[in-house]
C-alpha positions in Angstrom: 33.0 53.4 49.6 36.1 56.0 50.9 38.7 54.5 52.5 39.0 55.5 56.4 41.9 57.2 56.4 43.8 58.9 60.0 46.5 61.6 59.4 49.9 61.7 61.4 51.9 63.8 59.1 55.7 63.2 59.3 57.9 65.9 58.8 60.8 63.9 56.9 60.2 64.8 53.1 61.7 66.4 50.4 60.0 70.0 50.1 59.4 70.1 46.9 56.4 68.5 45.4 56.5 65.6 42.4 54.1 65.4 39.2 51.6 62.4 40.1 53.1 61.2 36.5 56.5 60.8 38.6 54.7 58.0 40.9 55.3 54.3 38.9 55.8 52.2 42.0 54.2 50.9 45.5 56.9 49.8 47.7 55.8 47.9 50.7 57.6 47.6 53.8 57.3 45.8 57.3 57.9 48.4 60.6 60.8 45.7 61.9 60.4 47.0 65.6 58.9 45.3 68.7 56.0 47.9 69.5 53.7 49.6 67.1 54.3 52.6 68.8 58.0 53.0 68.4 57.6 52.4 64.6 55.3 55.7 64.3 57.4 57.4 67.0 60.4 56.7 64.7 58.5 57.7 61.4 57.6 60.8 62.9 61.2 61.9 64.8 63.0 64.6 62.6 66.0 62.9 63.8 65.6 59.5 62.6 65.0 60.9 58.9 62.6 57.7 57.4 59.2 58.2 56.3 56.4 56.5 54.5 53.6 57.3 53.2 51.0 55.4 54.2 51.0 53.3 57.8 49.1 49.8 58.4 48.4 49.2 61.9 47.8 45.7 63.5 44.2 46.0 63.6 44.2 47.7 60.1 43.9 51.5 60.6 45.2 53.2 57.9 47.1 56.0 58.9 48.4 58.6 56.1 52.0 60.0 56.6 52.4 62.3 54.2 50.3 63.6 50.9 51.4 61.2 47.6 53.1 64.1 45.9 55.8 64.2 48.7 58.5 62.4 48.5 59.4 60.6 51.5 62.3 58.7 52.7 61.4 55.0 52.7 63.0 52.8 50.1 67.1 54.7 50.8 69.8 53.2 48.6 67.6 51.0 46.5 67.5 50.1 42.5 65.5 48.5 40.1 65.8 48.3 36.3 66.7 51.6 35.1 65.5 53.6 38.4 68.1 54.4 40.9 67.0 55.8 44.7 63.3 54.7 44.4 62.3 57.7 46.9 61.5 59.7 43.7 59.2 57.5 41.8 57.4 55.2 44.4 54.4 55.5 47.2 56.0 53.8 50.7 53.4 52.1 52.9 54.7 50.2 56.1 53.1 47.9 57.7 53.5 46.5 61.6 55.2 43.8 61.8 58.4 43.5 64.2 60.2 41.9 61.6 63.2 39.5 61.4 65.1 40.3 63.8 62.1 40.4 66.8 59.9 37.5 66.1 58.7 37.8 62.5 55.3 36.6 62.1 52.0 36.1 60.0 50.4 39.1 58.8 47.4 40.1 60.1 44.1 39.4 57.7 42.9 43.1 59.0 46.3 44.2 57.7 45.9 42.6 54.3 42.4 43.8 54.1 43.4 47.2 54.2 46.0 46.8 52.6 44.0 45.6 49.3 42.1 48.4 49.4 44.8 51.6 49.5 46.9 49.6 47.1 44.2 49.3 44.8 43.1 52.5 45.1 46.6 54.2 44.4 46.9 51.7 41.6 43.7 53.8 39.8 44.8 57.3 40.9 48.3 56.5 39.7 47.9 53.9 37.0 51.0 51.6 38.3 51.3 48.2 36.4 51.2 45.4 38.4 54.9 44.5 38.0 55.7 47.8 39.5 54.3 46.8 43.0 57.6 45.7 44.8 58.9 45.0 48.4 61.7 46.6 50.1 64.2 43.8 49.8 63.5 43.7 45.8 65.1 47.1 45.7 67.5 47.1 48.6 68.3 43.1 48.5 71.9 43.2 50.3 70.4 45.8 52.9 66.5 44.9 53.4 64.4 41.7 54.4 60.9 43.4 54.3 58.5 42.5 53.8 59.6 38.9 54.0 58.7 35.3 53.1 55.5 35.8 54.9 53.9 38.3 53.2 51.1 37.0 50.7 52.4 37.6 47.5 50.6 35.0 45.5 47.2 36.0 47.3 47.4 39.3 46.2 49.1 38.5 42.9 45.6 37.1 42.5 44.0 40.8 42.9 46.1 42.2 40.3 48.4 43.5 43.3 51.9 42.7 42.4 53.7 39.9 39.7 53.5 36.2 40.1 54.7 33.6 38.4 52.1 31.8 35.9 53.7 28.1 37.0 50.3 26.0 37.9 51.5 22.8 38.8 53.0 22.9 42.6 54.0 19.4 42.5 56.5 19.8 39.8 57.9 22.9 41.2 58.5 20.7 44.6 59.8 18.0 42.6 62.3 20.1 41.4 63.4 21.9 45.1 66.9 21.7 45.8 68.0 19.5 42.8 71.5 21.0 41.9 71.7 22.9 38.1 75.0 23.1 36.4 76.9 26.3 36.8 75.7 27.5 33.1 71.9 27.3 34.2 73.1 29.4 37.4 74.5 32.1 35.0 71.2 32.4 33.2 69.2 32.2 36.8 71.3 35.7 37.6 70.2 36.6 34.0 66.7 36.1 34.5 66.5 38.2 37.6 68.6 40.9 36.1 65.7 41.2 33.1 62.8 40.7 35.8 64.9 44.6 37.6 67.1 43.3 40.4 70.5 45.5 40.4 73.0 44.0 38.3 75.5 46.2 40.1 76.7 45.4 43.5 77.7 48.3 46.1 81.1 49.0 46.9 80.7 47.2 50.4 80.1 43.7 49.6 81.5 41.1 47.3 80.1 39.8 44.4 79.7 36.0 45.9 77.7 37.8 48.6 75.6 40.2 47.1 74.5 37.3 44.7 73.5 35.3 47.4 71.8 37.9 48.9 69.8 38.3 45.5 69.0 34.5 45.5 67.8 35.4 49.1 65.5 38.4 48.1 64.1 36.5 45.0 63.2 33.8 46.7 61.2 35.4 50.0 59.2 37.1 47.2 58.3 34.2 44.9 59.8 30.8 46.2 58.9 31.8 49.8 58.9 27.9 51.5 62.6 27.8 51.7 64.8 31.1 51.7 68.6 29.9 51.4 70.1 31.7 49.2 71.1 28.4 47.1 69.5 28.5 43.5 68.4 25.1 42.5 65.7 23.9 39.7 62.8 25.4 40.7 64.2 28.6 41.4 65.3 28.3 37.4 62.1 27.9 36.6 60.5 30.3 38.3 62.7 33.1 37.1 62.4 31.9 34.0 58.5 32.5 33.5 59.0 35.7 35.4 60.8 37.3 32.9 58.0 37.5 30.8 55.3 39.2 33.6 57.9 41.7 34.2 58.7 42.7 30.6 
């Protein structure tokens, strides 16, 4: 069955067309504004120069922002392994949500649902690997949030949508929340998420105390989502250390 798809082309893009062989990611993004309506009035102002190409509504329309081969101006200053400014090689789909900053909440199942089935559906036009299925603060972790600790990862992990850890037993990864790890163990956490893609460099406006907290941060909203504090304890070490291996 075809998706339903509505069109509200934006006009910020780059005008000159990319080979579908160009397209290895999906990044996905939350809107981060109060009203539904001032998200697509943003993503469609020539002055506000963002993009995406694909839109998730609260009550799961799907509303397509631009063709696939365009490359639109979602992901900014982002990097991730050897890619640098994502635009170029990666699909953008946003989805409502107002975000941190204006009462972050729970997805919407209608939102999810849809989501599932555009993701999967650019994942067989495309052929993108599961491990190439990020979110905005993977690439852009000292800028970007989205799309948070309450996006279902896991769940969708499940549907070959995205990596997840292959950890089974819960219990023992709770049992090991927040106990300390010596500063050696720390050093091969940052190791681990450097081999997984997260920027090893930091940008020039931030220190590197900060920015590595920051990367704790955006590791840990995407796979250890029940407590995002920035401080890397056992289970976070563990975690990253089975990753390595799904994102090889």
């Amino acid at each position: 069955m075809a998706l339903k798809i509505a069109l509200n082309y934006s006009p910020n893009f780059n005008p000159k067309k990319r080979l579908s062989k160009q397209i290895k990611f999906i990044i996905f993004h939350y809107t981060g504004m109060k009203r539904e309506s001032d998200a697509l009035r943003r993503l469609t102002d020539i002055q506000s120069e963002v993009s995406c190409h694909y839109f998730i509504k609260n009550n799961g329309e799907i509303i397509n922002m631009l063709p696939d081969l365009y490359i639109a101006w979602h992901a900014g200053k982002s990097s991730w392994k050897n890619y640098k400014s994502l635009n170029q090689n990666s699909i953008g789909i946003e989805i409502t949500n107002p975000g941190h900053e204006h009462g972050y909440k729970k997805f919407k199942q209608k939102q999810i649902s849809s989501l599932l089935k555009l993701t999967k559906s650019l994942i067989k036009k495309y052929n993108i690997l599961p491990k190439n299925i990020l979110g905005h603060s993977d690439i852009a972790p000292q800028r970007k949030k989205d799309p948070g600790e309450k996006f279902p990862w896991e769940y969708l992990s499940k549907k070959n949508i995205g990596a997840w850890h292959t950890l089974k037993d819960k219990q023992e990864l709770i049992k090991n929340r927040k106990l300390k790890i010596h500063k050696e163990e720390e050093t091969f956490f940052y190791k681990n998420l450097f081999k997984i893609g997260y920027s090893k460099k930091k940008p020039l406006n931030i220190n590197r105390v900060k920015y590595l907290r920051e990367l704790a941060k955006a590791f840990q909203r995407r796979f250890r989502q029940e407590l995002v504090n920035g401080k890397i304890d056992r289970e976070c070490l563990l975690i990253s250390k089975n990753l390595v291996g799904e994102f090889k």
